[in-house]
C-alpha positions, 0 to 999 in steps of 0.5 A: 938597580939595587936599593930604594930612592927616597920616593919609592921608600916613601911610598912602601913606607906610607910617610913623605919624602919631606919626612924620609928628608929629616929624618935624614937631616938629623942623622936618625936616617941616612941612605946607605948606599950609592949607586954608580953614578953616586946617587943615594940609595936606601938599603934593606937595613935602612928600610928595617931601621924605618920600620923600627923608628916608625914602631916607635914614633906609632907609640909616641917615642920622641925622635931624640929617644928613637935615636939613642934606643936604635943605636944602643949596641947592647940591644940586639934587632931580637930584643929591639922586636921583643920590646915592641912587642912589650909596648904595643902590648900595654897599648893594647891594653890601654886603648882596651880599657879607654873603650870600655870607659867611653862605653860606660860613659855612653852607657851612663848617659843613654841610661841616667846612671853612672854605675858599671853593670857590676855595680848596678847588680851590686846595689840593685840585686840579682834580679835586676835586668838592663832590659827593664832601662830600655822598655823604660825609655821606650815607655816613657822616654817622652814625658817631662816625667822621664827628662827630669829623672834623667837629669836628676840621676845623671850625676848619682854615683854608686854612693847615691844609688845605694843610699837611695836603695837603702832608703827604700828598703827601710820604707819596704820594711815599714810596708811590710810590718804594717800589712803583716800587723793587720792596719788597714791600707785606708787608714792614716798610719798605712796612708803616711806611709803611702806619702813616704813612698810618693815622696821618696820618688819626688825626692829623688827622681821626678815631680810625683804629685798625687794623681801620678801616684795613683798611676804608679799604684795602679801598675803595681798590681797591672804588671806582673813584674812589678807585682812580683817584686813586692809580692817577695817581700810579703805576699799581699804587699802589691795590692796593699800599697797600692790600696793605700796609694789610692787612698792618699791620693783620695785624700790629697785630692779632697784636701 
């Protein structure tokens, strides 16, 4: 038997019967044939104008639009096919960037930092590396230390982060000029600074009392990376800070 009852329509279309039956109702779709004994059938060309109403029903066309759209005389099946084409195109591309926006999000969240990867080497430089974010975590990801910087930094933005870089680089300045000038990393000028440095960490990420510092002044010289940060910004400058972080923290706990 030529055509397709609504069930068999239904089912190659993937949509109900209770579907096929309003459309049918408010004439978007009709069966367009007979058969002898004068049941309705669905034609080739309905089943062609369901999957165009079905296109557009997918990109969010209401059904009053699909009508007018379908039955336009001046828009051939070609172009009917060539705008789709148009439309599941910028979808694409929409849902492409809504992913890359959840990633960031999650990224942002994992991480405590609400910058693109772009932005981070924007502010951070071309030596920064992610890899250092999940040794971080793994390293420390238990201490209250770690929670707390998470929660401080979740809500910082490029604006804040570079602020803060830019806060440090000045501190890495002073640091510099003062190991270059000969001041003894015991002495007060180099132990002022020492307590900048402790709380510009305090300031900005966790709780860094003294003894904590000391620690950090201690990794400084322990581990090759970051020892080498400082050591590009004047060599000597690792040890130097960290003999000054001790010695503050020698005179915190003396106090």
């Amino acid at each position: 038997m030529d055509g397709y009852s609504v069930g068999q329509l239904a089912a190659l279309a993937k949509v109900t019967v209770r579907t096929l039956h309003h459309y049918d109702g408010i004439g978007l779709l009709s069966p367009g044939a007979r058969t002898a004994s004068g049941y309705r059938r669905y034609t080739d060309a309905d089943l062609d104008r369901l999957q165009q109403i079905l296109f557009y029903r997918e990109l969010g066309f209401p059904l009053e639009e699909i009508a007018a759209i379908l039955d336009d005389p001046s828009v051939t099946p070609t172009e009917h096919l060539r705008r789709q084409h148009e439309l599941i195109g910028d979808r694409i591309r929409h849902l492409q960037e809504l992913a890359a926006a959840v990633e960031r999000a999650m990224e942002a969240r994992r991480t405590g930092m609400q910058l693109t990867p772009e932005e981070k080497f924007e502010v951070f430089g071309p030596d920064y590396q992610e890899g250092w974010e999940d040794e971080a975590e793994q390293r420390w990801g238990d201490t209250d230390a770690w929670k707390q910087s998470r929660r401080r930094t979740g809500g910082y933005g490029k604006a804040d982060w570079q602020r803060i870089k830019d806060e440090m680089d000045e501190l890495n300045a002073r640091l510099v000029e003062a190991l270059t000038a000969g001041v003894a990393p015991d002495s007060e000028q180099a132990t002022a600074l020492a307590e900048e440095h402790r709380l510009h960490i305090t300031g900005h990420f966790y709780d860094c009392p003294p003894g904590m510092h000391r620690c950090l002044g201690e990794m400084y010289v322990a581990d090759p990376r970051f020892t080498a940060t400082y050591e590009k910004l004047a060599p000597g400058l690792a040890r130097w800070l960290r003999d000054a972080i001790v010695a503050n923290a020698d005179r915190a706990e003396r106090a």
